[in-house]
N, C-alpha and C positions, 0 to 999 in steps of 0.2 A: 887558246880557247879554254885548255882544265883551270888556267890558272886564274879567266874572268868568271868560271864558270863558278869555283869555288870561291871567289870573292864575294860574289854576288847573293850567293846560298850564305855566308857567313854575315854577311852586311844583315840580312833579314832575321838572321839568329842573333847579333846581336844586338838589336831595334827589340826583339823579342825579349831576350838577358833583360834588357836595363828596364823595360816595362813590368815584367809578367811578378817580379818578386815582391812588388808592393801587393798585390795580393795575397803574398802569404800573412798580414796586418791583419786584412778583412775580418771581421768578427763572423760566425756563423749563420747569425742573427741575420744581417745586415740583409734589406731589400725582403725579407719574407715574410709573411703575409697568413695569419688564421683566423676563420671566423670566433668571434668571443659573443659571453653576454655582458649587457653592462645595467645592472639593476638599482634603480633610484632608494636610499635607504629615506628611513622615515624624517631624519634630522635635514634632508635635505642634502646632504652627500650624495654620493655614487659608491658603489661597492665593484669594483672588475674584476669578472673571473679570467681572469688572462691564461690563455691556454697557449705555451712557449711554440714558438713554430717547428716545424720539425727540420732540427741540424742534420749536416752531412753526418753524423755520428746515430739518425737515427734519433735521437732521443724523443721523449714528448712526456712534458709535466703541468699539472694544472699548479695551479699558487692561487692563493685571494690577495690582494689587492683593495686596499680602502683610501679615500681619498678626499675629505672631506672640503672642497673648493667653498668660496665665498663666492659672491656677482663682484663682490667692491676690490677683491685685492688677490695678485697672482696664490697663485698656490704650489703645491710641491706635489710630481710623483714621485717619489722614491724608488724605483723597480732596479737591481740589477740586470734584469732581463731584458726590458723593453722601454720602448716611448712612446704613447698612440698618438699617433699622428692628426688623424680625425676619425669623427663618429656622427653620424645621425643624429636628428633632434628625438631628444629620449621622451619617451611618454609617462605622464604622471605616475601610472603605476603598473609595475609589474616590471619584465623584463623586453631589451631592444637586443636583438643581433644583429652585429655588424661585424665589421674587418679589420682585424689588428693589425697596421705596421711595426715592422721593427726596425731600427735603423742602426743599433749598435749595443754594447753589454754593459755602456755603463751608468751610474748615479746619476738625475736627473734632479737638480733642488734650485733654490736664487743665489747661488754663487755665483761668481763669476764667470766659473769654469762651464759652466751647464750650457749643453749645446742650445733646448729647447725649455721653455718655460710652460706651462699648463694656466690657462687661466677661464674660465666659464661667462657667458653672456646669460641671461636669464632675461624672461619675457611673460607676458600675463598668464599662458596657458599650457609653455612649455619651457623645458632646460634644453640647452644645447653646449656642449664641450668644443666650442671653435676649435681653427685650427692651429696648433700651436705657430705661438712664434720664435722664432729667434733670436736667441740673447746678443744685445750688441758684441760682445767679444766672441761669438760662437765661433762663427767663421766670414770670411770677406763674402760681402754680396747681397745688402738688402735684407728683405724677409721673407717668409717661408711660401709666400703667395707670389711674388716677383723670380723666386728661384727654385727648379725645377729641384726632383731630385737626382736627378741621374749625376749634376756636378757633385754633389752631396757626396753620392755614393763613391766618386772616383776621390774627389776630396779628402773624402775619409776613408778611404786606401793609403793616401799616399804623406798624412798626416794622423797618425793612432793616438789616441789616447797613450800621451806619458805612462800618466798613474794608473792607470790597468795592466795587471798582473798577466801576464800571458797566459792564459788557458790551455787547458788539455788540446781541446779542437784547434787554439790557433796554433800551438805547436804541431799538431798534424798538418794543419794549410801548410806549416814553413815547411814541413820536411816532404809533403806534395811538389811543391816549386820545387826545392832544391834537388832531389832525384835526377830529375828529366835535363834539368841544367845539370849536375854534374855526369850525366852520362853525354850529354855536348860537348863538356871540356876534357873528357876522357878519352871519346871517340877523335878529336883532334889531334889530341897528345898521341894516339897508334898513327894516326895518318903520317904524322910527323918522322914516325919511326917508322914508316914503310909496312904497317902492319894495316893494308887498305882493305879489308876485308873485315876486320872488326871494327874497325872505325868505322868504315861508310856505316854498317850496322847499329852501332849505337848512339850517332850521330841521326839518324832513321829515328830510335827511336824515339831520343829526348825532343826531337822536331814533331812528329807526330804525338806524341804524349801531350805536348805543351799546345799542340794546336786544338787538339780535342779539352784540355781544361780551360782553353779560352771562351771555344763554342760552350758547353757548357756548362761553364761556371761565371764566366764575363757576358757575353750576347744572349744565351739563355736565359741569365736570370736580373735583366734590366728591368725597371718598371717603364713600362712605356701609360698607365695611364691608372693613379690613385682611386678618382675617382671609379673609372670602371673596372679597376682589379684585372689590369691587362698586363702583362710582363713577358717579357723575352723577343723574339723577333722572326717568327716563323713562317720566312718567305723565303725556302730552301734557293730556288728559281734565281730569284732578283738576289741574293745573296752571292751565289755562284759569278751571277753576271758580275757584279761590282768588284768581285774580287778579280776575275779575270781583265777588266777592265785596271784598275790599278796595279797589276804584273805587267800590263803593256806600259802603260806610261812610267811605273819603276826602272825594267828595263831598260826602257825605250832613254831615260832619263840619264841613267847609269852611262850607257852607250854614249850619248851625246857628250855626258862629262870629260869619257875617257879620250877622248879627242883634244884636252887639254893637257892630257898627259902625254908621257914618251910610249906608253905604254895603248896606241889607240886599237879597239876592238870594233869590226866590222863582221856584223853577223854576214852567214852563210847567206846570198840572194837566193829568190825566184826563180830561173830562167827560163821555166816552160809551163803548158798547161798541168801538164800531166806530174810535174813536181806542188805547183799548186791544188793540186787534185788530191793528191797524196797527204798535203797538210790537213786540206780540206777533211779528208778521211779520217786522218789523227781526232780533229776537231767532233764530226758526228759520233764518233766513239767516246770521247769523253763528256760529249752530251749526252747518249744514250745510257754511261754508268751514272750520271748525276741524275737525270730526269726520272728515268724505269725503276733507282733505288726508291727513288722519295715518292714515287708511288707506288709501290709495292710495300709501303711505309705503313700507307693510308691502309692496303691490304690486308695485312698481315701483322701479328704479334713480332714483337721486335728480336725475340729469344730467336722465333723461325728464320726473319729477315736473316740475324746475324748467321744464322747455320747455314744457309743459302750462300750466302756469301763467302763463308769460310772454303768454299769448294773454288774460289779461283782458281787456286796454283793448279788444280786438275786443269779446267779447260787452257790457260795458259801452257799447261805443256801439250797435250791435245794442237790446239792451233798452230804451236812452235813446232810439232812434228809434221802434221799434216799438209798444213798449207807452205811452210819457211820450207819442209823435209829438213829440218836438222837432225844433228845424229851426236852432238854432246852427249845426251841422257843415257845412266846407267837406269838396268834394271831394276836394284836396289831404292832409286832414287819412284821412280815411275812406281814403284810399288809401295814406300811411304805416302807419297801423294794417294795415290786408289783406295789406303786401308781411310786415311783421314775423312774422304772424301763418303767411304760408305758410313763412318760414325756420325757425319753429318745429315746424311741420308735417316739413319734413324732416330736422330733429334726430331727431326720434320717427322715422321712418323710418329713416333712416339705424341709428340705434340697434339697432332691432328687426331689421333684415335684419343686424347685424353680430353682434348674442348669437346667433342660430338657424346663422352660419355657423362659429361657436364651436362647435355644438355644447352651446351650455348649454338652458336651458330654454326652455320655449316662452314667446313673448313674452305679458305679460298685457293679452288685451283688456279683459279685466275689469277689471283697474287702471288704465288709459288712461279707460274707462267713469267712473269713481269717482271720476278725477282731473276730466275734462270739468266732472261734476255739480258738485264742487268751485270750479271757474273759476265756474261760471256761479251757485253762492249767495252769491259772491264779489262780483261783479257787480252782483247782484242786491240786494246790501246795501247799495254805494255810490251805487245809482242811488234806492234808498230813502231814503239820509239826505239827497242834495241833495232830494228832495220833499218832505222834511219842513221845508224852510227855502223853498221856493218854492211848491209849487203845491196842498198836501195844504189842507182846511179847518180846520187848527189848526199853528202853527209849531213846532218844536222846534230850537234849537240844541244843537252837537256836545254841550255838556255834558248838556244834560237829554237826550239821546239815548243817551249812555255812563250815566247815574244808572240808567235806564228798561230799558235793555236787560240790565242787572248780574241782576238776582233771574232774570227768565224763561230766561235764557241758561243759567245756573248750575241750575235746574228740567230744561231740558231735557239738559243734557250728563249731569246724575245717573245715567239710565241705562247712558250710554258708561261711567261708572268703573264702575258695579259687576258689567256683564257683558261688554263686548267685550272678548275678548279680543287682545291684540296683541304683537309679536314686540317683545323687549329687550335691548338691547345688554348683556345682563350672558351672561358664562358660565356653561354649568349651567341654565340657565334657558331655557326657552322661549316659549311662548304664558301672557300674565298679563295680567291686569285691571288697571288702575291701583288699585282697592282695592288688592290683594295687595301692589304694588309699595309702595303706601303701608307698609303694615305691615312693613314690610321695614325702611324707611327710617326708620318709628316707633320701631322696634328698635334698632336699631343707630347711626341716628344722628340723632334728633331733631331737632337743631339748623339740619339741611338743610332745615326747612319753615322755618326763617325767612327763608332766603336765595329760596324760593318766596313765600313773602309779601310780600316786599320787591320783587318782580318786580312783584304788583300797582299798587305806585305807579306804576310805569316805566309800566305796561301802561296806567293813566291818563292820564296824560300825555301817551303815545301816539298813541291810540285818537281825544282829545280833538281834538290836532292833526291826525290823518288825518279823520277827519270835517269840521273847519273846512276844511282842504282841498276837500275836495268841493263842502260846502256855498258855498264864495268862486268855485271854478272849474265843475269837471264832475268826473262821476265817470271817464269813461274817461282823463282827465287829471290825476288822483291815480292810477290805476292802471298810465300811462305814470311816472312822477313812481316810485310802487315798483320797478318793472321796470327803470327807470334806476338807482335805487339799491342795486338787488343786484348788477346789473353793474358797478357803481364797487367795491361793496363787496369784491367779490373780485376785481378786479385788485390794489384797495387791498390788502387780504389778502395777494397773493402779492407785490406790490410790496416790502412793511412784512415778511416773515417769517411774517406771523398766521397762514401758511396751509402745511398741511404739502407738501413739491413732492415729492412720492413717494414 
């Protein structure tokens, strides 16, 4: 069972390895989006004030931009910065704001090499900058109106520009990726040598590192819709689901395989109510941390959230003493957890007395409430799976625990997509269900459920090794072990550029 169990945690990290590193290519630029003006000059040109969109580095610079297009014959942008994609029909005079794509950092002219060409329609009353097309050598697939951009953007991840000098930022992307993956192949290398204790740990974290850069940097910052300036994929609910969903069939597939081997794996059965009950339970706890967080999201400033939540490893040992009665915990340990627990206590504080002297709105008890209950089905999960490998009357390991929980989990979140509603970062839009946001994303750009799909595996592999965790240590020490890891992960962040500094 350890030995399917780390196959299967390794299979998903390496699906991860051979994907995630073409994104350290990705230009900065790539997929982001500022409003600009663009002002008609007198000869009949365009003038663009292009204002650079803001990189993980932070930055932001205005540049001018002249362009003098013809109606009869393409023309040239020149921008290292940018490509506009499209604009509105501009009015005879004065200035139009609209929305700048970027799609990459490099020179844009009639070479051969040029991904997109620039060329203008003209009309009795108005100009209008079509939408560029594609140069027949740009890339395989038709034209810019036949082909979304989401392949674009994956395209040109996994195909960079030769002649582009690697940049500051893209050498931060590469030494982003490579981090999290060499603490993957590090943490294997101790495991190997019996040193299971830092391994599982920085195996932990390069998993977790790499799954949080996916969410967002890959499915956060997709465009799902040019014209309405829509991007990323903000349907926490039906996310969760689909991923849970694709752990069973992974699994489930895996299992079936190993049946052609000499090596066949038969998860741990059913055989009673009350063992189905018990998974059952697993399952509403890990729906109760996904559901109560991501509203308590909507709640609350995300600083508070994260303080909230950093108080796991308290109620995880809490729960482990009171309800298990365990008696592993030293004092010394039980009194790191309490000092942590009260600096978090006055984050939240602090917080709330500084919005109310703002003047902004009243602090939410209700969200604080929501986030609590949160921490504690949190808890409550982790203290479940190490009892399913130690003291319950039937065993289960991290895999058959991830197999068992995938169907009930995805049953109970069903109701989260089809009516809570909840707040989403798109403009124009307010309170929506994750259906609706689906349909949205159905529409306009399909192709975004694959890159949701794909999260599944990750979420496998994950899951798998955060359970083994537990199951090898404690639960309050997988929950110190996450709390450590969001803390690296964003000094890492602003250390690396990943992270925007205001």
């Amino acid at each position: 069972m350890a030995k399917f169990s780390t196959a299967c945690s390794f299979l998903g990290l390496s699906l991860l390895s051979a994907f995630l590193p073409s994104l350290a290519v990705i230009d900065p630029e790539v997929l982001a989006s500022e409003e600009v003006f663009i002002e008609r000059n007198a000869d009949g040109g365009h003038t663009c004030l292009l204002q650079q969109a803001s990189t993980p580095l932070g930055r932001k610079s205005w540049a001018e931009k002249s362009s003098a297009l013809s109606s009869s014959s393409p023309g040239a942008l020149k921008s290292q910065e940018a490509a506009l994609l499209k604009v509105p029909v501009l009015p005879e005079k004065g200035r139009c704001r609209t929305t700048l794509y970027f799609v990459g950092t490099e020179a844009f002219d009639d070479e051969p090499r040029s991904r997109r060409a620039v060329h203008q329609t003209a009309s009795s009353s108005s100009s209008q900058v079509a939408l560029l097309e594609d140069h027949p050598n740009s890339r395989p697939g038709g034209n810019a109106e036949e082909l979304p951009l989401l392949p674009f953007y994956l395209w040109h991840a996994f195909v960079p520009n030769e002649n582009a000098g690697i940049e500051e930022s893209q050498l931060m992307k590469r030494m982003g990726i490579v981090a999290p993956l060499f603490a993957l192949a590090l943490g294997g290398v101790m495991l190997i040598f019996k040193y299971k204790m830092v391994g599982l740990f920085m195996i932990f974290f390069g998993a977790q590192t790499i799954m949080t850069l996916y969410i967002k940097n890959v499915l956060s910052a997709c465009i799902v819709s040019q014209e309405l300036g829509l991007s990323g994929f903000p349907a926490p609910f039906l996310v969760t689901g689909l991923q849970q969903i694709v752990s069973f069939c992974l699994l489930g597939s895996l299992m079936q395989a190993s049946k052609c081997t000499s090596s066949v794996y038969q998860p741990r059965s059913l055989d009673s109510v009350s063992q189905m009950a018990a998974v059952a339970c697993l399952a509403l706890s890990f729906v109760g941390n996904i559901g109560l967080n991501n509203l308590s999201v909507s709640l609350l400033d995300i600083s508070v959230n994260v303080a909230i939540r950093s108080t796991t490893p308290l109620w995880a040992l809490m729960i482990d003493c009171a309800i298990v009665k365990s008696e592993s915990h030293s004092l010394p340990e039980a009194a790191m957890v309490l000092l942590g627990t009260i600096c978090s206590a006055c984050v939240v504080f602090a917080k709330s007395q500084h919005t109310m002297q703002l003047g902004g709105a009243d602090f939410s008890a209700v969200g604080v409430c929501v986030c609590l209950l949160s921490v504690m089905s949190s808890a409550m999960e982790l203290v479940m799976i190490k009892q399913f490998a130690t003291s319950l009357n039937f065993k289960l390991n991290s895999v058959d625990a991830v197999l068992y929980v995938a169907i009930p989990a995805t049953i109970m979140l069903a109701p989260l997509v089809f009516f809570l509603p909840h707040n989403v970062p798109w403009h124009g839009h307010g309170m929506m269900t994750d259906w609706e946001v689906f349909q949205i994303v159905l529409k306009w750009n399909p192709m975004l459920l694959g890159l949701a799909l794909f999260s599944g595996v990750l979420a496998a592999a994950y899951n798998c090794l955060l359970y083994s965790l537990v199951q090898s240590f404690s639960p309050y020490m997988a929950a110190i072990s996450s709390n450590f890891n969001k803390v690296a992960f964003v000094a890492f962040s602003v250390m690396l550029g990943l992270e925007l500094s205001g």
